[in-house]
C-alpha positions, 0 to 999 in steps of 0.5 A, spaced: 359 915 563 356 910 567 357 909 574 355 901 577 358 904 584 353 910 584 348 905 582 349 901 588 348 907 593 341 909 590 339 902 592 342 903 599 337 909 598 331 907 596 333 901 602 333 906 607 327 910 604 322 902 604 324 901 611 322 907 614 315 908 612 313 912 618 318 917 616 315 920 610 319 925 609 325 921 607 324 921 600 322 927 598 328 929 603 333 925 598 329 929 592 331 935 594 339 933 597 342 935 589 348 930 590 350 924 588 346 918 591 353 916 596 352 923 599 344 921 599 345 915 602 350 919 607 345 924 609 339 920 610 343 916 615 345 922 619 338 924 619 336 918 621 340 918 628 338 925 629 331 924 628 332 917 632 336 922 638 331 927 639 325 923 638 319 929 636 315 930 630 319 934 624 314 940 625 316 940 633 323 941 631 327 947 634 334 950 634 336 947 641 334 940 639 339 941 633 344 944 638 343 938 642 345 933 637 351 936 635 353 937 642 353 929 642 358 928 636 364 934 639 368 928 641 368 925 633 373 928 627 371 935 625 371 931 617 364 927 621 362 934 624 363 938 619 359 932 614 353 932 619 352 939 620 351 939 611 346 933 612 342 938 618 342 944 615 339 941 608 334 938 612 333 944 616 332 948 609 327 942 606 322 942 611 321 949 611 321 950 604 316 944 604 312 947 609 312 941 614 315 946 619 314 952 619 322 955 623 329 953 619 333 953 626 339 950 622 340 958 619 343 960 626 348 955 627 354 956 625 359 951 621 364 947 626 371 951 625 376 947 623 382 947 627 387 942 627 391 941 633 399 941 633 399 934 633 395 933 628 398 939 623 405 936 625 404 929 623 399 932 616 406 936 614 410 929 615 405 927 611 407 926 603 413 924 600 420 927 599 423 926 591 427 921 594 422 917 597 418 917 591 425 912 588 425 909 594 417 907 594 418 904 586 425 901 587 420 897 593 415 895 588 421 892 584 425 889 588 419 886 593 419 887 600 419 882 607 421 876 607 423 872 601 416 868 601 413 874 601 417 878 595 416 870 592 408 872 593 408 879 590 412 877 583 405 875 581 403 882 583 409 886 582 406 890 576 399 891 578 402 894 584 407 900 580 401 901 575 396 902 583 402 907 586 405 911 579 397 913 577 396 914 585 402 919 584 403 921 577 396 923 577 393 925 584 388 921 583 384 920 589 383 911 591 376 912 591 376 912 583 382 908 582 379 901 584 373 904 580 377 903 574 375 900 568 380 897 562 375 901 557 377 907 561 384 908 560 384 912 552 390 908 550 390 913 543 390 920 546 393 919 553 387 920 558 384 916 563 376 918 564 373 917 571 367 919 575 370 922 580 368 924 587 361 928 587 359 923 581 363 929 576 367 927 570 374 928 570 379 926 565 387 925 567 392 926 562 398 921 563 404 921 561 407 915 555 411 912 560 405 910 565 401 908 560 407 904 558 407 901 566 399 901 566 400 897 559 405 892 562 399 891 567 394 889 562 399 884 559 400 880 565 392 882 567 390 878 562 395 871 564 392 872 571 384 871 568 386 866 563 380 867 560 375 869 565 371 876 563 373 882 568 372 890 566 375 892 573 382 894 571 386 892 577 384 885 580 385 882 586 387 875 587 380 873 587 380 875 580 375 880 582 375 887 582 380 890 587 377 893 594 380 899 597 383 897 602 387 892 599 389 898 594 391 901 602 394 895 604 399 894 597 401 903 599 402 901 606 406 895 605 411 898 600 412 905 603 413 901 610 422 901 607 421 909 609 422 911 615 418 914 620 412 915 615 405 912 615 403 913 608 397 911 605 393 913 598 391 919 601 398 921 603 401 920 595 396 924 594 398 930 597 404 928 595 402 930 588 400 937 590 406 938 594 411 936 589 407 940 582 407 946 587 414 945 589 416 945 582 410 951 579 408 955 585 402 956 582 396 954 587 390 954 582 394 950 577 394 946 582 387 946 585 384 945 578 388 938 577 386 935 584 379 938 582 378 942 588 373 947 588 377 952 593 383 954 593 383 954 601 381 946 601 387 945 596 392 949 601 390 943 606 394 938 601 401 942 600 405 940 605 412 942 607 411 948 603 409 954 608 416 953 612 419 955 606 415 961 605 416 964 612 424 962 611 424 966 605 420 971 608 425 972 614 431 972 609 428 977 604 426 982 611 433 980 614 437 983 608 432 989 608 434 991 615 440 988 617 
């Protein structure tokens, strides 16, 4: 399967790669990534700003010039720190194993830990849909929301947004390949939708005959709107091009705007999606292989609400035995 959108990263590398021609060592530091060309792209950039920080020739590289650098960016999300520690250490790794220098400093620094303060674990519990917000989420999508200039405004729209929100949460689908969606993606015989997912690996969804109904209603009415004009993408903006990720935010977060007290976003119906198909099997890994995660630990990260109810359950179990 082809991906057009990492076709697009390996012009952004080779971009980088041209325009820094005193920095040789990029291109063989890209062949030796093994990642996909957005990781790439990512890593290049982060080596660029060290190398643009420290100011010294690869083969002068030493421990305390990476601790330095990482020391600078304590202040960011530990997502980013934890992305630049990877970018470093792999190149750490290249220019020892390439010989351009002799030390791999990166080998001795540990990993920034991840840990989450009691705001932020408080707002990630928060973070998902109960049941009963799910039906209020989709009764918004068809009644319409705002001002009835707006709910006018959306009727257009109406379908192509249930058909965003149900595959966000009946699939778990991550908003990074939803936009990507083409028509010849969805397999219409079979129940599947076939994607490239993050990380460039294959994956297929298996949905559900009542959401391939809604993503057919979509199609129906898709085709009124482009009157003709070709479009693979499968969700289209009003531009009749293909959708932007922050117009897929922009539609979740209008919609769930009716829940109270919550600020959901296509991320959050994701990890509404692990919550609830844990709640209703219990079984961690079948949850960790449907939202392809690769460990358990990262999948655990997505299942909110849920750890309360096990301590409860706990405190009851030992209650009864003692009391």
């Amino acid at each position: 399967m082809k991906d057009i959108f990492q076709d697009d990263y390996k012009r952004k590398v080779k971009y980088v790669i041209d325009n820094n021609n005193d920095k040789v060592y990029l291109k063989g530091f890209s062949n030796f990534i093994n990642k996909s060309n957005s990781t790439i792209y990512t890593y290049l950039l982060y080596v660029l700003n060290f190398m643009e920080y420290i100011q010294k020739d690869i083969k002068d590289l030493e421990l305390d010039d990476y601790t330095e650098y990482l020391s600078t960016i304590e202040d960011k999300s530990i997502s980013y720190r934890i992305s630049v520690y990877s970018a470093l250490k792999k190149f750490s790794t290249y220019l020892n194993a390439s010989n351009k220098n002799k030390l791999d400093p990166m080998k001795y620094v540990d990993r920034p830990q991840f840990c989450e303060s009691i705001e932020t674990k408080t707002k990630r519990e928060n973070g998902y849909l109960e049941i009963k917000e799910i039906k209020k989420l989709l009764k918004a999508i068809d009644e319409g929301v705002g001002s009835n200039r707006a709910i006018s405004r959306q009727k257009e729209w109406t379908l192509r947004d249930k058909a965003i929100i149900c595959i966000l949460l009946n699939t778990g689908m991550r908003c990074s390949a939803l936009y990507r969606l083409n028509i010849d993606n969805i397999d219409f015989d079979n129940n599947l939708i076939r994607v490239l997912d993050k990380g460039n690996k294959y994956k297929e969804y298996n949905i559900s005959g009542d959401l391939l109904l809604i993503i057919k209603h979509w199609i129906s009415a898709r085709s009124i709107i482009l009157n003709g004009k070709k479009e693979e993408a499968l969700f289209i903006s009003n531009q009749k091009t293909r959708i932007k990720q922050q117009t897929i935010s922009n539609i979740v977060s209008k919609y769930s705007s009716v829940i109270d007290g919550k600020n959901i976003t296509p991320h959050k119906l994701r990890a509404t999606y692990g919550t609830q198909l844990y709640a209703k099997t219990g079984n961690l890994y079948m949850v960790q292989e449907c939202m392809g995660h690769s460990n358990p630990k990262t999948t655990e990260l997505y299942i909110r609400g849920q750890k309360n109810e096990v301590s409860k359950t706990a405190s009851d179990i030992m209650s009864k035995l003692i009391f």
